[in-house]
C-alpha positions in Angstrom: -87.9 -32.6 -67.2 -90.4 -29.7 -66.6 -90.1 -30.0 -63.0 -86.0 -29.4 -63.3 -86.7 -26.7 -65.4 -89.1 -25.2 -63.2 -86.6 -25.4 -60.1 -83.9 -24.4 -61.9 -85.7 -21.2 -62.9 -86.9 -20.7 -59.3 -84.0 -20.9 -58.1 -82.0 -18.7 -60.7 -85.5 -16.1 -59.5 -84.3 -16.6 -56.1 -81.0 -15.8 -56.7 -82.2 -12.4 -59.0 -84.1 -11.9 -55.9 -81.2 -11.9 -53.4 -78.8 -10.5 -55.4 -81.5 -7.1 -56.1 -81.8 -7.5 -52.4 -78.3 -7.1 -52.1 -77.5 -4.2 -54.1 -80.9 -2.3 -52.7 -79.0 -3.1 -49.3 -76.1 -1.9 -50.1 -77.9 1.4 -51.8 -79.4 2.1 -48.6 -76.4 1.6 -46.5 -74.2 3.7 -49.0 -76.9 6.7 -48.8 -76.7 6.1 -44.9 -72.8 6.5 -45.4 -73.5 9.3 -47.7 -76.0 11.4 -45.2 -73.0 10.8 -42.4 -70.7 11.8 -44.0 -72.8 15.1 -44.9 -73.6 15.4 -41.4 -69.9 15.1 -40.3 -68.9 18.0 -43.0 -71.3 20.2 -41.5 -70.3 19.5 -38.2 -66.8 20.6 -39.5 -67.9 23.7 -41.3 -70.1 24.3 -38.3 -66.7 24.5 -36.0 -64.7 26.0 -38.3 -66.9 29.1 -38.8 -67.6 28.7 -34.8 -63.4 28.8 -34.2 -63.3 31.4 -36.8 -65.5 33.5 -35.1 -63.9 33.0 -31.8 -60.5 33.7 -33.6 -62.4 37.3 -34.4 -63.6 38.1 -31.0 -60.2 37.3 -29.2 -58.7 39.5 -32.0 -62.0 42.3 -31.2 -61.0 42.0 -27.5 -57.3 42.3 -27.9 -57.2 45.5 -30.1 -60.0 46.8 -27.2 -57.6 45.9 -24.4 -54.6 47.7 -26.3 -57.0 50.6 -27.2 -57.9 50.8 -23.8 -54.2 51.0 -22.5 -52.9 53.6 -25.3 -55.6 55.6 -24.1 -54.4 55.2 -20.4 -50.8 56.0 -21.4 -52.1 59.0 -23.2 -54.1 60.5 -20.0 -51.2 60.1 -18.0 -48.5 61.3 -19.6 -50.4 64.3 -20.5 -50.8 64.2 -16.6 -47.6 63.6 -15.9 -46.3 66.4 -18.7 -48.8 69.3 -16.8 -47.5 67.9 -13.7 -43.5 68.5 -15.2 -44.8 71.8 -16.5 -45.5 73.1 -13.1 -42.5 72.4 -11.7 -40.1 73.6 -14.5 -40.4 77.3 -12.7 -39.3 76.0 -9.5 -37.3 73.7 -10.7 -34.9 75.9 -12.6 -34.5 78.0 -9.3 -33.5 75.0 -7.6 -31.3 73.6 -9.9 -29.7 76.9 -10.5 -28.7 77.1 -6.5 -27.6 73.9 -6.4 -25.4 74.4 -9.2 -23.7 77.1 -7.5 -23.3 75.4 -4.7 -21.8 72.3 -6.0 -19.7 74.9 -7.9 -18.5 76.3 -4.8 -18.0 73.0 -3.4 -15.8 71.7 -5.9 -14.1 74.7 -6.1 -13.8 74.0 -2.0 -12.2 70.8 -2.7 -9.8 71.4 -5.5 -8.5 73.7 -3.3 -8.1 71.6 0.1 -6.8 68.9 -3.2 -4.1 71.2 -4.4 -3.1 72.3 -1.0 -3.0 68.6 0.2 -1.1 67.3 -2.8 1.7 70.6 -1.8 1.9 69.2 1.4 2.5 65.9 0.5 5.1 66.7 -2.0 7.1 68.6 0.1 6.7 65.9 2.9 7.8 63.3 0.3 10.5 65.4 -1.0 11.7 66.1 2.4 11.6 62.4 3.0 13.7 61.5 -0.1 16.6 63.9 0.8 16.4 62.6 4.6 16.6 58.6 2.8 19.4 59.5 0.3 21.4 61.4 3.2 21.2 57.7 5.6 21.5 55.9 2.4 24.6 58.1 1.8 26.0 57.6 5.4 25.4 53.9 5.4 26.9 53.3 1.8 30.1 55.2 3.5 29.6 53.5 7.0 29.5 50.2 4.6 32.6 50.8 2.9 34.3 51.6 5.6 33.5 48.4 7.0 34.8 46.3 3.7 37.8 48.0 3.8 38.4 47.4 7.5 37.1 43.5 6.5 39.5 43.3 3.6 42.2 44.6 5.4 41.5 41.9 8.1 41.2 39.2 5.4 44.3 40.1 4.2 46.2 39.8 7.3 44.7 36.6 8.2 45.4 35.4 4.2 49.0 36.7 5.2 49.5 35.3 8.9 48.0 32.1 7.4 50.2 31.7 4.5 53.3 31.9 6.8 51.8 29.6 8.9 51.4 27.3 6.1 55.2 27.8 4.7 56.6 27.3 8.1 54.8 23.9 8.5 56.3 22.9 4.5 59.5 24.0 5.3 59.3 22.2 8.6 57.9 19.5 6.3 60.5 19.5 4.3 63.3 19.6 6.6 61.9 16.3 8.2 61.3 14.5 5.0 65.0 15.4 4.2 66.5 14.5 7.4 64.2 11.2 6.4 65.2 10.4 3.0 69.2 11.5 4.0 69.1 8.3 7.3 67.7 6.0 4.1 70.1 6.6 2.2 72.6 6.4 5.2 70.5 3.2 6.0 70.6 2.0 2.4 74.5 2.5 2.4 75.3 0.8 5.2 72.8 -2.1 4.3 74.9 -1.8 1.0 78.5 -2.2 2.3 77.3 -4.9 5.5 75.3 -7.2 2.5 79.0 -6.2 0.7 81.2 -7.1 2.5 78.8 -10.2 3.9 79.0 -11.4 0.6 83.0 -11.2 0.6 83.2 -13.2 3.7 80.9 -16.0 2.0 82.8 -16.1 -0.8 85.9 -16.0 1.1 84.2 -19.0 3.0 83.5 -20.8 0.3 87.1 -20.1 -1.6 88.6 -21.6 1.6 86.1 -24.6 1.9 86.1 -25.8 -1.4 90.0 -25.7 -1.6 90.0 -27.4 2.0 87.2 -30.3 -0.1 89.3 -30.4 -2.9 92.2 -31.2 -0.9 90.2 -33.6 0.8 88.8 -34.8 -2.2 92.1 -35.1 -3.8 93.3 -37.5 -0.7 90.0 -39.4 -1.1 90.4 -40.1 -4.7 94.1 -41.4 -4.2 93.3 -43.6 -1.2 90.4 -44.6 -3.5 92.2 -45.9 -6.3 94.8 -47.5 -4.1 91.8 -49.6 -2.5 90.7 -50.3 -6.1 93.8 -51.1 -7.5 94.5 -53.7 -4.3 90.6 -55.5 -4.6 91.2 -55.3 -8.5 94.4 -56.8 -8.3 94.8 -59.5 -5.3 91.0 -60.6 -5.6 89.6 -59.5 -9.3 86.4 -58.7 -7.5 83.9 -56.7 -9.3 85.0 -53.2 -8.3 82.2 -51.2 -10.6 80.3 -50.3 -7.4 83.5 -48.7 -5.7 84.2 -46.5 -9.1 80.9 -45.5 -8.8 81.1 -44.6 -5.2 84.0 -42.6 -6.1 83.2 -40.6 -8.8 79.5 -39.5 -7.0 81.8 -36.2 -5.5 81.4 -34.7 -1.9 78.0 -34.3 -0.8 77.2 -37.8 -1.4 74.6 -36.8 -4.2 73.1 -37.3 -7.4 72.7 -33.5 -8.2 74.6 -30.6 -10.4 77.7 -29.4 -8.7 77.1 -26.5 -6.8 80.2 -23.5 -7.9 81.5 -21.4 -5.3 79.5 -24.0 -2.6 82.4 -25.6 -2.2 81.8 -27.7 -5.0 79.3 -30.0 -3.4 77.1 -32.1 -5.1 73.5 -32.4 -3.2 70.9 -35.2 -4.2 67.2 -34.0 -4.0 63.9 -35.6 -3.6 60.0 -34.9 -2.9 58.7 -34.3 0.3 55.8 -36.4 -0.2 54.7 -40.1 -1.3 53.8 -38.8 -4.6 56.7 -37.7 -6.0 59.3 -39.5 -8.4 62.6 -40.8 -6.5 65.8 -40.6 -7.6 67.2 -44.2 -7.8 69.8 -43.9 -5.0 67.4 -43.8 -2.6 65.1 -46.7 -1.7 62.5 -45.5 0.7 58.5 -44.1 -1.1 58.9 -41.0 0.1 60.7 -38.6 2.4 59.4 -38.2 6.3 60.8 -34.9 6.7 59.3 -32.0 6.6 61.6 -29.9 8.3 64.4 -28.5 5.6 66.2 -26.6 8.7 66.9 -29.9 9.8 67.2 -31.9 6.6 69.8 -29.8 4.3 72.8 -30.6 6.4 72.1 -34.4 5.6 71.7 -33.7 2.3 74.8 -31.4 1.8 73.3 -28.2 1.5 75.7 -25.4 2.8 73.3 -22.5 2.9 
């Protein structure tokens, strides 16, 4: 138990002993911080009384440069003003002759200017009344000229004009002569269709009173036939009163009037078209009317 007691102070010794160590350690290395850091402030205060005094003899040297030069400028325009002074005397002399000289010589030239500016007005002057006289004469010359034109015009307008009425009346004269052999034309056309149409109706009047005749004869020999079938034979004589009563023409159609009073049977031209029932062929194989109108009783 002593022995634990002993070790335990040894080592809490030890530790005292490090730990005093320590802090001496750290003691010493502080005052070594502490002596840099002096030595590092003197350093600055070192360069900034050095820069200050640097700062102090650039200023010295400046103000001895500027003295230097004011003093120069002084000596030489104290020079320069003796130097002026000397020369005032002569220079007044001078500039007194060359005033009168440049006097005279501007007198010179206003005078050659005034004289020059005379001549050039009168030349211009002259000028205007020699342009205003040709502009006169060629303003006259001019309107000669448009009257000689206008008379020309005219007479052209004039000859042209005649020309032109001549050629309408011309115009017109042929245009009449025209219109008067229509009318001629359309007269005559007038009285031949006229009297063309007389003659066919005088035709007709003649033909269909020549077929009625006819007719008349066919219908009495008719019923005499029927009469003698219907009465020696009593044969069925329906088909024979039928035949009889179709007309002339031999047809199925309307009676034509003032045709002579024909009755015409029609029919397609084609094997398309409806048939009338009195004919027992499919179709009709003529294509030429011309040829076909007289076997189907047209007269026209």
């Amino acid at each position: 138990m002593r022995k634990k007691l002993d070790k335990k102070q040894e080592e809490i010794n030890e530790s005292r002993r490090l730990f005093f160590e320590h802090m001496n350690d750290k003691n010493i290395i502080k005052a070594v911080e502490q002596q840099h850091q002096e030595e590092e402030d003197e350093k600055i205060r070192k360069f900034i009384k050095a820069k200050k005094r640097l700062t102090q003899m650039a200023e010295e040297k400046e103000a001895e440069a500027l003295r230097t030069m004011e003093e120069h400028r002084e000596r030489i325009n104290k020079f320069l003003g003796e130097l002026i002074k000397e020369k005032l005397d002569n220079e007044d002399l001078i500039i007194a002759r060359d005033i009168a000289e440049a006097e005279a010589e501007w007198e010179k030239r206003e005078k050659e200017k005034y004289e020059k500016n005379k001549a050039e007005l009168k030349a211009i002057a002259e000028y205007r009344d020699i342009v205003m006289k040709k502009k006169e004469e060629e303003e006259r010359q001019r309107k000669i000229e448009a009257r000689e034109q206008l008379l020309a015009i005219k007479k052209a307008d004039q000859i042209f004009w005649e020309h032109e009425k001549e050629k309408k009346r011309k115009a017109d004269k042929e245009c009449r002569e025209i219109q008067d052999a229509h009318i001629q034309q359309m007269a005559k056309n007038k009285l031949n269709a006229k009297q063309a149409k007389q003659a066919e109706l005088e035709y007709y009047r003649l033909t269909e009173a020549l077929v009625a005749e006819k007719e008349k004869e066919f219908q009495d020999y008719a019923r005499e036939v029927i009469e003698l079938e219907s009465d020696s034979t009593n044969k069925y004589t329906y088909p024979l009163v039928k035949a009889v009563q179709e007309g002339p023409g031999g047809g199925r159609g309307p009676v034509f009037v003032d045709r002579g009073g024909l009755r015409p049977s029609y029919q397609t031209t084609d094997n398309t078209g409806v048939q009338l029932p009195f004919y027992n062929s499919q179709g009709s194989d003529y294509t030429n009317f011309q040829k076909t109108k007289g076997r189907l009783g047209f007269t026209w």
